[in-house]
C-alpha positions as CSV (number, residue, x, y, z in Angstrom):
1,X,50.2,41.2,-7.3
2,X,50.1,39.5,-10.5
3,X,49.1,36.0,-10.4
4,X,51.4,34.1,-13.0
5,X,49.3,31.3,-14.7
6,X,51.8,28.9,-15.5
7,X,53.5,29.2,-11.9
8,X,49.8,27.6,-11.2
9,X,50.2,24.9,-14.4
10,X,53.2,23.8,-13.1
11,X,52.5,22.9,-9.6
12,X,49.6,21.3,-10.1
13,X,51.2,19.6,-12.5
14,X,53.8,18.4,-9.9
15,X,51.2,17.2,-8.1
16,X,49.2,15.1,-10.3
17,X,49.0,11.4,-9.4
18,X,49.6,8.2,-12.6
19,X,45.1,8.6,-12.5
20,X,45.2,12.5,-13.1
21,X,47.5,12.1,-15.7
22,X,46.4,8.9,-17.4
23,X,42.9,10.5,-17.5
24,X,44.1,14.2,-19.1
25,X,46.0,11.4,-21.9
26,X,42.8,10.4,-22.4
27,X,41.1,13.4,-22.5
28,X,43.8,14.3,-25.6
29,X,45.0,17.5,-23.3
30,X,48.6,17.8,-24.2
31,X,51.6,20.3,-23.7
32,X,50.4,24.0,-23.7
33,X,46.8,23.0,-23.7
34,X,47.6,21.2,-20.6
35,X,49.4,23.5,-19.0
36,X,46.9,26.4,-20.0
37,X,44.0,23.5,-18.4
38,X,46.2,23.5,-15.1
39,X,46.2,27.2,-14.5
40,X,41.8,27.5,-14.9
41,X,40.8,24.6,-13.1
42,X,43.5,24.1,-10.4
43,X,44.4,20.9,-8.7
44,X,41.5,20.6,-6.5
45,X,39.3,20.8,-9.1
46,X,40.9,18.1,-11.3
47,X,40.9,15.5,-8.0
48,X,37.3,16.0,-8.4
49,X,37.0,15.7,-11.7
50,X,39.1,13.0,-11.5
51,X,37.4,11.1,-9.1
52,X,33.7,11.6,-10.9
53,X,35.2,10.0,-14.0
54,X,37.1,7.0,-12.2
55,X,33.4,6.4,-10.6
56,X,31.7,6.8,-13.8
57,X,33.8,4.2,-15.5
58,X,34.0,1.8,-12.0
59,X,30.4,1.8,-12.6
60,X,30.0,1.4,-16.4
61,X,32.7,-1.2,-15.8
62,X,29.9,-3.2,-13.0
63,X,27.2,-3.1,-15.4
64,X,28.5,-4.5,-18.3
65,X,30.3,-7.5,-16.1
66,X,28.5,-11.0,-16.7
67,X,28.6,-11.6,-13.4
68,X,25.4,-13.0,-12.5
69,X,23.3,-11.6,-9.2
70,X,23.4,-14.4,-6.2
71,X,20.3,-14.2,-4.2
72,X,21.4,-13.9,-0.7
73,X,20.6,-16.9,1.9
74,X,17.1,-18.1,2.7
75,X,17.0,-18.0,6.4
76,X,15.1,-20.3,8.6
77,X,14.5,-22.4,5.3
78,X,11.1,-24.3,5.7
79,X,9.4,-26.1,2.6
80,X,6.0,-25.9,1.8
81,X,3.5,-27.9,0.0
82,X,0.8,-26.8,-1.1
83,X,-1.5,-26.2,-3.8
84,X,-2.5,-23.4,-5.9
85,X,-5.4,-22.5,-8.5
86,X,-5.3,-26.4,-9.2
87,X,-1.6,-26.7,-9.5
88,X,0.9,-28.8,-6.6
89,X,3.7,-26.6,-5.7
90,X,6.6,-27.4,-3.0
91,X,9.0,-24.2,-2.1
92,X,11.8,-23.7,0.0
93,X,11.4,-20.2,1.4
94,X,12.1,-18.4,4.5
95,X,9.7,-19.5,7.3
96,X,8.8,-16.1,7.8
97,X,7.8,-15.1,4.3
98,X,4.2,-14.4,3.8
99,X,1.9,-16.0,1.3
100,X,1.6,-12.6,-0.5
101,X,5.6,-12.2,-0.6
102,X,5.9,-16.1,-2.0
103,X,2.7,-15.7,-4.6
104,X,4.4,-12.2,-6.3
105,X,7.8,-12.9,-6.1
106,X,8.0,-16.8,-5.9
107,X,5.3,-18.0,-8.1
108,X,5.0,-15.0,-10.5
109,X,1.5,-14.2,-9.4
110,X,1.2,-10.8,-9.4
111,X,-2.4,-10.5,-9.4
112,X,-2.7,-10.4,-5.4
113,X,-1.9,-6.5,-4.4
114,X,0.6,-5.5,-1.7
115,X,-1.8,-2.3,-0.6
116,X,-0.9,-1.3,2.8
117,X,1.0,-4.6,4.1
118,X,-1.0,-4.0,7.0
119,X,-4.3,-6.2,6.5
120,X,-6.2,-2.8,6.5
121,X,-7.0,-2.7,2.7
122,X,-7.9,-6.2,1.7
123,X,-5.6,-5.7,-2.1
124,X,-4.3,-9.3,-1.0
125,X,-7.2,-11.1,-0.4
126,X,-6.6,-14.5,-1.4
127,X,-9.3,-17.7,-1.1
128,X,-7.3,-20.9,1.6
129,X,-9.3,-24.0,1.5
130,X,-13.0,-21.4,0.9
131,X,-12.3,-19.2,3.3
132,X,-11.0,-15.8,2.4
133,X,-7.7,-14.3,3.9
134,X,-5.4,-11.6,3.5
135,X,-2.0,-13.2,1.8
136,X,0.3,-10.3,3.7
137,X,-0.7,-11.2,7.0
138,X,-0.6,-15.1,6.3
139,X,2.5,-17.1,6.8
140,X,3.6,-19.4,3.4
141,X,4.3,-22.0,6.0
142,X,0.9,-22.0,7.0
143,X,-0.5,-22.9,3.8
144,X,0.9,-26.6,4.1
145,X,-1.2,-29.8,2.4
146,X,-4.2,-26.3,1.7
147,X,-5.1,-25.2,-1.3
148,X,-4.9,-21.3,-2.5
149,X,-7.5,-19.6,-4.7
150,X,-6.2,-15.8,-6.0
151,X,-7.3,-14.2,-8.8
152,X,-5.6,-16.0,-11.7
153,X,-7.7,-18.9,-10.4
154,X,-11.1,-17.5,-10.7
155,X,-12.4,-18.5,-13.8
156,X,-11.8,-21.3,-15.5
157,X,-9.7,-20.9,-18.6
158,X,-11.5,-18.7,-20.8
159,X,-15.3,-19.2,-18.4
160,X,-15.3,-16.1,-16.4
161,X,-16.4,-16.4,-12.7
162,X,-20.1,-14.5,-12.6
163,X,-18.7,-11.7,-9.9
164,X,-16.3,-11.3,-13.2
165,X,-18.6,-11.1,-15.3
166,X,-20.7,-8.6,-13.2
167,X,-18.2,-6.4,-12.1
168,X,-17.4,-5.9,-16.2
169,X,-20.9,-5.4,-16.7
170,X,-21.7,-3.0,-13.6
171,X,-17.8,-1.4,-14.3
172,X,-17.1,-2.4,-10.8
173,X,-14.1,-0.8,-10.7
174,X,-12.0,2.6,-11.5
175,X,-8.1,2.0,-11.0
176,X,-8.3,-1.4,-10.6
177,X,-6.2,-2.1,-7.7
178,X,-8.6,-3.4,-5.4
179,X,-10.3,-5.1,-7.7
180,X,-8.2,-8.3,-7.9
181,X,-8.7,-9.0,-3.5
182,X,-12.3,-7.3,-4.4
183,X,-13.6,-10.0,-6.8
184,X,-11.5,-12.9,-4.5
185,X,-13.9,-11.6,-1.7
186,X,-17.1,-11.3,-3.4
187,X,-16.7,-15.1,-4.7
188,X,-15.9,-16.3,-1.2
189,X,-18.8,-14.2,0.3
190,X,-21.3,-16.0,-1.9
191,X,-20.0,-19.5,-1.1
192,X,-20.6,-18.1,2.8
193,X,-24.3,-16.9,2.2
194,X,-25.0,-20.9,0.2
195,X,-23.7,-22.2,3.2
196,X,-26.0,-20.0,4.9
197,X,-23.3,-18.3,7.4
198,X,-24.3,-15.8,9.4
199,X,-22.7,-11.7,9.5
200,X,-23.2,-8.9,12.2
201,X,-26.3,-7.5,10.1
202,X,-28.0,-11.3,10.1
203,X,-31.4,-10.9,11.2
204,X,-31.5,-14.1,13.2
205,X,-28.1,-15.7,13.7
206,X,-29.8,-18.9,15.1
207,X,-32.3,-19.7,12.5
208,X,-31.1,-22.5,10.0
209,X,-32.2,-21.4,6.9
210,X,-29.6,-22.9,4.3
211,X,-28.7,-20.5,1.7
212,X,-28.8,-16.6,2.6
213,X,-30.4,-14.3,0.8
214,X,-28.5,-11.0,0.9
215,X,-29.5,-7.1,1.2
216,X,-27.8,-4.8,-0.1
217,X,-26.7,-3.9,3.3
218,X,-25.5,-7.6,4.1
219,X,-23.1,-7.0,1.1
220,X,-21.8,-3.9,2.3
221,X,-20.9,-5.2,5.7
222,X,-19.7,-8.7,4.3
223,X,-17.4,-6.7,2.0
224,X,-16.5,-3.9,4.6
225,X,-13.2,-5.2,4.9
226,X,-12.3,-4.4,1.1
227,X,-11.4,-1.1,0.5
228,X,-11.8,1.4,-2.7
229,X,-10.1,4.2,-2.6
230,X,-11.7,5.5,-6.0
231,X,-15.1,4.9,-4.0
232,X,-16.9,2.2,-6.6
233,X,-19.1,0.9,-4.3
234,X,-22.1,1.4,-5.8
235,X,-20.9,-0.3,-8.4
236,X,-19.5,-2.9,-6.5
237,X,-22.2,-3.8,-4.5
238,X,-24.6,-4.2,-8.2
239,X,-22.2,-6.5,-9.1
240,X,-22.3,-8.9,-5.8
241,X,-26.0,-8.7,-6.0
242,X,-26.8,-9.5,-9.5
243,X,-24.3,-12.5,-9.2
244,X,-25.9,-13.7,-6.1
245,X,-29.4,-13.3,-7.0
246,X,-29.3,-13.7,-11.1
247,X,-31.3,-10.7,-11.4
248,X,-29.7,-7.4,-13.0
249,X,-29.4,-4.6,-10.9
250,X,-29.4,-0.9,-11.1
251,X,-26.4,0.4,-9.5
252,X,-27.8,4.3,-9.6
253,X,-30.2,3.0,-7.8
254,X,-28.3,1.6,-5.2
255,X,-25.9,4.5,-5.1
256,X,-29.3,7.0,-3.9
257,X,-30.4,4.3,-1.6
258,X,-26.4,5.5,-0.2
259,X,-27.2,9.2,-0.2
260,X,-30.3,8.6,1.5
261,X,-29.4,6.9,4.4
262,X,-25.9,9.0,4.6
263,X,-28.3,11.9,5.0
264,X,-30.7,10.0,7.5
């Protein structure tokens, strides 16, 4: 049986709502064209198409509005002072925010890595009061009246920090990621062998010696809570050493002392 194309045109025309229409004026389909329009696509069709253009210019419409974005809530508000790489700061935060969250996206201090969130990769590492912590598994809140060291606060305007300076020299570093908790470590590890703290790999944990003097080993275990996944470590570990001791130090030879006792 013949199927009679304006018969088509025609009802879907009749069913058309003010939106179809409006949108096929807009489109500049008119009279015959219309009709001839009607009978190819159907009325389903044009819903749909309809409906893609009405969200299209809904959206279009949202983006270009000057309303501006309201940050939602702070829960549990708590506020914190506390200083950071020399400077006072007092923020009113969510008590549950972590001092990785409030450095990023607070203070614009982007420097500390969110790795795995976890405290498994040590990105975050931050320096509280000397001692070295990881920001995403420390509280803001806990930070009160302490004062936080990250990486922007390392050297001193233009005076880099030796680790700096040796992890440049050595190329301490592929991607870079790491490097930022990395360095944060390496400078709170030698403040912990001046004060002459023992680690697991400390010959004798009760002798009071004063400052330590590290092996290459010590350095490996003091910094075994950094990860790399581009696996610098040789490097690394040249870097810490010729910054602790002030003597340079051959990181290829460091790396076969690795192979070595991997194959032992």
């Amino acid at each position: 049986m013949a199927f009679e194309e304006n018969d088509v045109a025609l009802d879907a025309d009749q069913q058309m709502t003010a939106d179809e229409e409006a949108l096929l004026d807009e489109l500049g389909i008119f009279g015959e064209s219309r009709r001839k329009f009607l009978g190819q696509l159907g009325g389903v069709g044009l819903g749909a198409l309809v409906l893609q253009v009405l969200a299209e210019e809904k959206a279009l419409a949202f983006s270009d509005s000057e309303t501006a974005y309201v940050a939602p809530a702070v829960e549990n508000p708590v506020t914190v002072s506390f200083t950071v790489n020399g400077a006072k700061k007092s923020l009113e935060l969510d008590s549950r925010m972590t001092l990785l969250d409030a450095l990023r996206e607070r203070l614009g201090l982007t420097g500390s890595k969110k790795g795995c969130d976890h405290g498994q990769c040590g990105a975050c590492t931050v320096i509280i009061d000397g001692r070295r912590v990881l920001a995403c598994l420390t509280l803001t809140a806990q930070c009160e009246a302490k004062s936080v060291t990250t990486i922007e606060g390392i050297a001193k305007g233009t005076d880099l920090h030796a680790i700096q300076t040796a992890f440049i020299k050595h190329d301490a570093f592929q991607c870079g990621f790491c490097t930022p908790g990395q360095i944060c470590s390496a400078v709170a590890l030698m403040q912990e062998a001046k004060n002459g703290e023992a680690s697991y790999l400390t010959a004798n944990v009760r002798q009071k010696t004063g400052a330590l003097q590290l092996s290459d080993d010590e350095i490996r275990e003091r910094m075994s809570g950094n990860l790399c996944r581009c696996g610098a470590y040789p490097n690394i570990v040249a870097a810490i050493r010729e910054a602790h001791t002030g003597k340079a130090t051959d990181p290829m030879a460091i790396s076969q002392m690795e192979v070595h006792d991997a194959t032992v």
